[in-house]
DRENNU-561102 format. One record per atom (N, C-alpha, C, O): x, y, z; residue in one letter; atom name. Coordinates in steps of 0.02 Angstrom, whole numbers. Layout:
<keses>
<east:X | north:Y | up:Z | code:a | site:CA>
...
</keses>
This chain:
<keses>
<east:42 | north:-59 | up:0 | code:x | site:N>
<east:0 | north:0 | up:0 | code:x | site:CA>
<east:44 | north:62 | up:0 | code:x | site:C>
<east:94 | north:55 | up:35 | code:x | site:O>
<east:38 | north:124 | up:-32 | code:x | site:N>
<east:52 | north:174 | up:-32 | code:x | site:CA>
<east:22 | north:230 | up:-2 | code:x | site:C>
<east:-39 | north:226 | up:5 | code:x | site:O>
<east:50 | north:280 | up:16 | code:x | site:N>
<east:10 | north:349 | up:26 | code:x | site:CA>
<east:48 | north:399 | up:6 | code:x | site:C>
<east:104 | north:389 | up:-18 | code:x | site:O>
<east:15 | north:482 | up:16 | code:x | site:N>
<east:15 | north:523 | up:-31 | code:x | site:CA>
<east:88 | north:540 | up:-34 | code:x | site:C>
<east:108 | north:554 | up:-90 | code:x | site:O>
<east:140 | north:544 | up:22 | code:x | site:N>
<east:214 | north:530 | up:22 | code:x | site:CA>
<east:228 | north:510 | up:-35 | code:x | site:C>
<east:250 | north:557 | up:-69 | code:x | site:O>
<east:226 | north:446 | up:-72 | code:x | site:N>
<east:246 | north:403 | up:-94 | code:x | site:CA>
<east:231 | north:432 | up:-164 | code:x | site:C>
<east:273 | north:426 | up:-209 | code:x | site:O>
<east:186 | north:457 | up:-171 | code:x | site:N>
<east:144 | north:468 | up:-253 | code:x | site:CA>
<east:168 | north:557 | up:-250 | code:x | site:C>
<east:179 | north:583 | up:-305 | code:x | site:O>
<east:175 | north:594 | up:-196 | code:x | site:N>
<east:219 | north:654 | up:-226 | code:x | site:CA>
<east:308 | north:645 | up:-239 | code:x | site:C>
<east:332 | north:692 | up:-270 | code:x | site:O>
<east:367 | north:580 | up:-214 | code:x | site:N>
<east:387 | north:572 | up:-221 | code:x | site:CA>
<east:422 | north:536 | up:-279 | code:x | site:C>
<east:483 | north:529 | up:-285 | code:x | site:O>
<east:363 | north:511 | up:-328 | code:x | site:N>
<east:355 | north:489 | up:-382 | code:x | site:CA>
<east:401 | north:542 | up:-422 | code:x | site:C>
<east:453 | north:532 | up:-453 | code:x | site:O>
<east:353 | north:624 | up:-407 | code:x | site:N>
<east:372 | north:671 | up:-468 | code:x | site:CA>
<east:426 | north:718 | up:-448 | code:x | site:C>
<east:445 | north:765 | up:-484 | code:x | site:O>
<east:466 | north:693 | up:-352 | code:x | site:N>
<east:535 | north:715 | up:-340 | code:x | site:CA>
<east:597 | north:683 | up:-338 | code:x | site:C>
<east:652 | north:710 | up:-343 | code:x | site:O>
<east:582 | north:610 | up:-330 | code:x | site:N>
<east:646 | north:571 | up:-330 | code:x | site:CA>
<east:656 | north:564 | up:-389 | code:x | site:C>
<east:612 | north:548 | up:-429 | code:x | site:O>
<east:740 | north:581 | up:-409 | code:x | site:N>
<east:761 | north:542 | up:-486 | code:x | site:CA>
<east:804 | north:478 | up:-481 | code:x | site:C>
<east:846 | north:473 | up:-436 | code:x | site:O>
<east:796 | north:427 | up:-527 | code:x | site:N>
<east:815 | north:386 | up:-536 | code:x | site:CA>
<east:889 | north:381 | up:-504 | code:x | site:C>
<east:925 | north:426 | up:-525 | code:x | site:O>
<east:919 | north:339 | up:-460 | code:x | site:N>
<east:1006 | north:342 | up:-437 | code:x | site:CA>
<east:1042 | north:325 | up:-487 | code:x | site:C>
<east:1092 | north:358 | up:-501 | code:x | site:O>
<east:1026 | north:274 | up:-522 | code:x | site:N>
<east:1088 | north:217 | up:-556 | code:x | site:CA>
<east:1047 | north:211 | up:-641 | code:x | site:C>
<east:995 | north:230 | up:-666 | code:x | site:O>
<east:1114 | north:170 | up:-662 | code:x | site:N>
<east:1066 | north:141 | up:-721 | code:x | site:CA>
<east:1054 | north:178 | up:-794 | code:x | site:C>
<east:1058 | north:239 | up:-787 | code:x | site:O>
<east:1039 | north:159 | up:-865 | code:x | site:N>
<east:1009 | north:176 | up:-913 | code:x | site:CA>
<east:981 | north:248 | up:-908 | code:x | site:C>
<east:1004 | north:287 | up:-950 | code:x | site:O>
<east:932 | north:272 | up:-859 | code:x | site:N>
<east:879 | north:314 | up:-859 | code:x | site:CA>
<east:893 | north:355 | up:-791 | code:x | site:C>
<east:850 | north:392 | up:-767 | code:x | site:O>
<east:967 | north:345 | up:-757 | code:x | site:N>
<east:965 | north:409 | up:-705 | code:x | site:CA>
<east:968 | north:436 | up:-726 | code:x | site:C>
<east:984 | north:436 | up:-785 | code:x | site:O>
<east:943 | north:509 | up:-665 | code:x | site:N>
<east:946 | north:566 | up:-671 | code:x | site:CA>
<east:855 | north:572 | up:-682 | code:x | site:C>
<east:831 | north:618 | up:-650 | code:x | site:O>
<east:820 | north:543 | up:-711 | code:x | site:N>
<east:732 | north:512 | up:-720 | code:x | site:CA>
<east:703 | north:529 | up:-661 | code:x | site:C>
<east:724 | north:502 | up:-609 | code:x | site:O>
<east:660 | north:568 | up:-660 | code:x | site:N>
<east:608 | north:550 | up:-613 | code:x | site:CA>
<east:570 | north:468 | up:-598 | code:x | site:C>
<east:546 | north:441 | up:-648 | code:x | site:O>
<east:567 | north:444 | up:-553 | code:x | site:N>
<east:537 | north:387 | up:-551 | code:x | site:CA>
<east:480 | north:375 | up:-602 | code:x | site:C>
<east:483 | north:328 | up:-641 | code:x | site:O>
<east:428 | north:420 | up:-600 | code:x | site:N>
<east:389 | north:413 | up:-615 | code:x | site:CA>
<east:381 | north:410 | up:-687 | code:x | site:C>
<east:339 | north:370 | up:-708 | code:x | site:O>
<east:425 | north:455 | up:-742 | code:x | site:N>
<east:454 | north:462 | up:-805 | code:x | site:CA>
<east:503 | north:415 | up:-817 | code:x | site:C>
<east:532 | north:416 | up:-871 | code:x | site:O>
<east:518 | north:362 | up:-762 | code:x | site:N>
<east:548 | north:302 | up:-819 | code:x | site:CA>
<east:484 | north:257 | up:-852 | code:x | site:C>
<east:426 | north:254 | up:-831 | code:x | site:O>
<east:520 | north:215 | up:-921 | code:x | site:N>
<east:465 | north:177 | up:-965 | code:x | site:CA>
<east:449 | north:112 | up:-938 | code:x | site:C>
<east:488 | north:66 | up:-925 | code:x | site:O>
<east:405 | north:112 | up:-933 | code:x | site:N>
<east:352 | north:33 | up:-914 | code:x | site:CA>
<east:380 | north:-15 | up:-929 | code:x | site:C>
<east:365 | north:-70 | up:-906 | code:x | site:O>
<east:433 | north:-3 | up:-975 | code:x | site:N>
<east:462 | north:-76 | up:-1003 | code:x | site:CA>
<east:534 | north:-85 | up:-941 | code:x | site:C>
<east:541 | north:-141 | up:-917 | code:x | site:O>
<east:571 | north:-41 | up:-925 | code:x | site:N>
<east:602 | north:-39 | up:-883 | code:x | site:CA>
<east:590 | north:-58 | up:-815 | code:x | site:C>
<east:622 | north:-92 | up:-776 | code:x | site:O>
<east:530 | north:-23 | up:-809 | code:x | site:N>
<east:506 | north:-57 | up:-735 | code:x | site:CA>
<east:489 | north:-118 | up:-729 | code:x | site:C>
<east:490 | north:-149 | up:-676 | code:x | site:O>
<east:465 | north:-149 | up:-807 | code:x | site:N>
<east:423 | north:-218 | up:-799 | code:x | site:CA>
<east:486 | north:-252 | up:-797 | code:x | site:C>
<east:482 | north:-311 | up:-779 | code:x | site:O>
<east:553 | north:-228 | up:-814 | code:x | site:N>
<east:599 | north:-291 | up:-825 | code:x | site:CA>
<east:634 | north:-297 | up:-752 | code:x | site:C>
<east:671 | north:-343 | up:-736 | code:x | site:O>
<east:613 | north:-236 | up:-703 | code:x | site:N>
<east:629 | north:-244 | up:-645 | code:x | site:CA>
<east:589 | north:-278 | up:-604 | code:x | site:C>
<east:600 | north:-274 | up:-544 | code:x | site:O>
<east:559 | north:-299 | up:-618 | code:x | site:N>
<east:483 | north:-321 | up:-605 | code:x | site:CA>
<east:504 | north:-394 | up:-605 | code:x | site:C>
<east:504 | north:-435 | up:-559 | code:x | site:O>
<east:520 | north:-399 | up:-661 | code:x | site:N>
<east:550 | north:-500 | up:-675 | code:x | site:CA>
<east:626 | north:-514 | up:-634 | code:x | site:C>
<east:650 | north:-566 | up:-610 | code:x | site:O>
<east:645 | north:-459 | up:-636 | code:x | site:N>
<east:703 | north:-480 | up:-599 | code:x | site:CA>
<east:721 | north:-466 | up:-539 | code:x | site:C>
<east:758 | north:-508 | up:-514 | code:x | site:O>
<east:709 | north:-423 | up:-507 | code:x | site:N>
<east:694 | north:-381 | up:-415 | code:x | site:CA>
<east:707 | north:-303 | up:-427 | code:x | site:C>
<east:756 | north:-272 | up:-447 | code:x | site:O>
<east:657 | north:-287 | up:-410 | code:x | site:N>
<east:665 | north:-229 | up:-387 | code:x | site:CA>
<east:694 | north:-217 | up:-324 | code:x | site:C>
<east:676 | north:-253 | up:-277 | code:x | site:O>
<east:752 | north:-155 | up:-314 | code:x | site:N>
<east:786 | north:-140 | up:-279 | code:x | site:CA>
<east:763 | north:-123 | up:-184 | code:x | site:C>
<east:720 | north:-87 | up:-158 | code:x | site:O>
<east:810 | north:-164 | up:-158 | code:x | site:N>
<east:771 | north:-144 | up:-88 | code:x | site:CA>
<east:757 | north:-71 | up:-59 | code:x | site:C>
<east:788 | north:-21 | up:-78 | code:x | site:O>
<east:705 | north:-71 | up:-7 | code:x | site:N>
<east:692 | north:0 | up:17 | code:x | site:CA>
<east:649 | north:49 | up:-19 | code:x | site:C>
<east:599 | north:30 | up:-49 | code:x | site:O>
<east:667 | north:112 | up:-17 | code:x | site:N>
<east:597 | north:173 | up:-50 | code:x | site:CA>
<east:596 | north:162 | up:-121 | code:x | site:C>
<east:544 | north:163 | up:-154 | code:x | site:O>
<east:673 | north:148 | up:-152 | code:x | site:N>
<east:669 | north:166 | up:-233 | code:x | site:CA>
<east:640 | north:103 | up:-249 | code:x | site:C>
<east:612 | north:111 | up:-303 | code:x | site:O>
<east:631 | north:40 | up:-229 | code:x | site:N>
<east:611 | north:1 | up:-253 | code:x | site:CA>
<east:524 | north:-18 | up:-254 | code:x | site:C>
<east:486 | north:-46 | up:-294 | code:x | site:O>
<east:518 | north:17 | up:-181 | code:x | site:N>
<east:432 | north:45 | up:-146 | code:x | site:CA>
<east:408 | north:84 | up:-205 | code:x | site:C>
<east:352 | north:63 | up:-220 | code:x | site:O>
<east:426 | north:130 | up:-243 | code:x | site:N>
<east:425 | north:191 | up:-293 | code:x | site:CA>
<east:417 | north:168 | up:-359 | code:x | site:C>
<east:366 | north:186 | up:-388 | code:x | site:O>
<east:471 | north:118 | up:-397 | code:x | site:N>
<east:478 | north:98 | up:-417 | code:x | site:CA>
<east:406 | north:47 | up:-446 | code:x | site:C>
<east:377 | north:41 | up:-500 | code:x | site:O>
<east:395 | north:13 | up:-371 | code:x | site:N>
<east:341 | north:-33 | up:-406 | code:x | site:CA>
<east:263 | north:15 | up:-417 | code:x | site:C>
<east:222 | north:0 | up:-460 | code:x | site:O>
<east:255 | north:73 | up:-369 | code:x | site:N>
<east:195 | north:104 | up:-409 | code:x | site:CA>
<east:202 | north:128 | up:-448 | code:x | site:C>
<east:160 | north:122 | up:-492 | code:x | site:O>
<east:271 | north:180 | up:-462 | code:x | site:N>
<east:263 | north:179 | up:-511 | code:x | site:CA>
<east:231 | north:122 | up:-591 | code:x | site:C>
<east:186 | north:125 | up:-634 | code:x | site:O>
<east:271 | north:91 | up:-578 | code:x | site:N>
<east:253 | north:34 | up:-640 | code:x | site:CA>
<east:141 | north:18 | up:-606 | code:x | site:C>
<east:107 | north:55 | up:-642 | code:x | site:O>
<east:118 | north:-1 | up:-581 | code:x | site:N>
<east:56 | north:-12 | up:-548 | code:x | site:CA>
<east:26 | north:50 | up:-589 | code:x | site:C>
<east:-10 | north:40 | up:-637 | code:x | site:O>
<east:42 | north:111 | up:-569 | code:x | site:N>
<east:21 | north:164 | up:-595 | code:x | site:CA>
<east:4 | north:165 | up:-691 | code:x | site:C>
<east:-44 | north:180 | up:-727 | code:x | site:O>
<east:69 | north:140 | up:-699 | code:x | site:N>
<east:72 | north:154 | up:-784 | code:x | site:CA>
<east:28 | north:115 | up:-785 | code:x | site:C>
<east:-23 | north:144 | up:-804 | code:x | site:O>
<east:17 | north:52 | up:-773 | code:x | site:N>
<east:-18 | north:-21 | up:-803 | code:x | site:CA>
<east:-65 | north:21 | up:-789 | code:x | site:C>
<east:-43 | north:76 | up:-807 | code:x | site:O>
<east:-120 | north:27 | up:-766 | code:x | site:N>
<east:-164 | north:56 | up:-757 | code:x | site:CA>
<east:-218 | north:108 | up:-768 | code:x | site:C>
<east:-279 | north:114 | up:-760 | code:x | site:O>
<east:-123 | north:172 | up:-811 | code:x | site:N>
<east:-170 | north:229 | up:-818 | code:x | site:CA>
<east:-163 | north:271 | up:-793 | code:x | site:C>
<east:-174 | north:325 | up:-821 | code:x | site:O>
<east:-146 | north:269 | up:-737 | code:x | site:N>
<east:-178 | north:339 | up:-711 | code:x | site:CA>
<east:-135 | north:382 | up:-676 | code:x | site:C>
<east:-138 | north:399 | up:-617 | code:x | site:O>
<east:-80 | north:403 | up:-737 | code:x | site:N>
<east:-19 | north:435 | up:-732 | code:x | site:CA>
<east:-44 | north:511 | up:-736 | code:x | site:C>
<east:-11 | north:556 | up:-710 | code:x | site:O>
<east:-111 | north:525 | up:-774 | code:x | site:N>
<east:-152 | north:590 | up:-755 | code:x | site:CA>
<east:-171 | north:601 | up:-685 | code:x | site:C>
<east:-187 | north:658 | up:-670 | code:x | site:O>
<east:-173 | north:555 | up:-639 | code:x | site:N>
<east:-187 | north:581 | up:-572 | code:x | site:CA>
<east:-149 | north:600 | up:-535 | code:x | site:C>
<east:-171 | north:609 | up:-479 | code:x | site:O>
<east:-77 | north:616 | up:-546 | code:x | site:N>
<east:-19 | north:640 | up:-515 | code:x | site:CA>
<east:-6 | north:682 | up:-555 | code:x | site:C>
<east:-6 | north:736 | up:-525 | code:x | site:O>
<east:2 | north:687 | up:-595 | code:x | site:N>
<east:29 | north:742 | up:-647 | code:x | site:CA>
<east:-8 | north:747 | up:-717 | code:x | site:C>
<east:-17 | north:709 | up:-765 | code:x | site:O>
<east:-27 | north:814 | up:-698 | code:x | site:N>
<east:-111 | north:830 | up:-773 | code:x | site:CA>
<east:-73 | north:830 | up:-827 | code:x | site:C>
<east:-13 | north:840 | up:-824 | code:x | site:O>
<east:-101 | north:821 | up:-873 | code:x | site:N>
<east:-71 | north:822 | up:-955 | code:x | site:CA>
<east:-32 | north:902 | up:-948 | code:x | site:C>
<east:-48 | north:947 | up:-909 | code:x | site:O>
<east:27 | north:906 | up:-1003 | code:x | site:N>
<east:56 | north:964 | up:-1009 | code:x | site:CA>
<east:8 | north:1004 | up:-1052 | code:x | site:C>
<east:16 | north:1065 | up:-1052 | code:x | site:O>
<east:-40 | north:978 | up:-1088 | code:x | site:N>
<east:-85 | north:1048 | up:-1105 | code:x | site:CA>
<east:-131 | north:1084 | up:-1044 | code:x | site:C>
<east:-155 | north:1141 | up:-1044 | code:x | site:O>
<east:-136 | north:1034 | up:-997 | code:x | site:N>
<east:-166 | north:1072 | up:-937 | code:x | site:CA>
<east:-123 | north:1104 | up:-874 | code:x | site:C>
<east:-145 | north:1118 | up:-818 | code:x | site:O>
<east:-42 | north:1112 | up:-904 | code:x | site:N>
<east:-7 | north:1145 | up:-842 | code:x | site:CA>
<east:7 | north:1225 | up:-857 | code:x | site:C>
<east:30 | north:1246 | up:-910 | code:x | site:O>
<east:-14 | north:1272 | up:-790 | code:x | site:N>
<east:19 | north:1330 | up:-808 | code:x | site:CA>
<east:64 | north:1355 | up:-863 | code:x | site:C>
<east:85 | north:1413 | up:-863 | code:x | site:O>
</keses>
């Protein structure tokens, strides 16, 4: 389970390591996460992050954290 911590940290933590640091968690690709997914995701927050993120994408509902860029200031 997550809470709102977790889902604003989505769009502050960037990625540590890897292909796609420097990434916001939440802006890495589904395919990345899913392959972390088959193989372990990393212990602790980035890996906590990590999996909603990916939950999130499958799902959709990457508009509920962050509105489309035609709807930002």
């Amino acid at each position: 389970m997550f809470n709102k911590q977790h889902l604003v940290k989505l769009i502050e933590v960037k990625m540590p390591f890897g292909k796609y640091k420097g990434r916001f968690i939440l802006d890495l690709p589904e395919e990345y996460l899913l392959w972390f997914a088959r193989k372990e995701f990393p212990e602790g927050e980035l890996g906590v992050l990590m999996q909603i993120a990916l939950e999130i994408k499958v799902e959709g509902l990457e508009h509920l954290i962050r509105p489309p860029a035609s709807e930002t200031p």
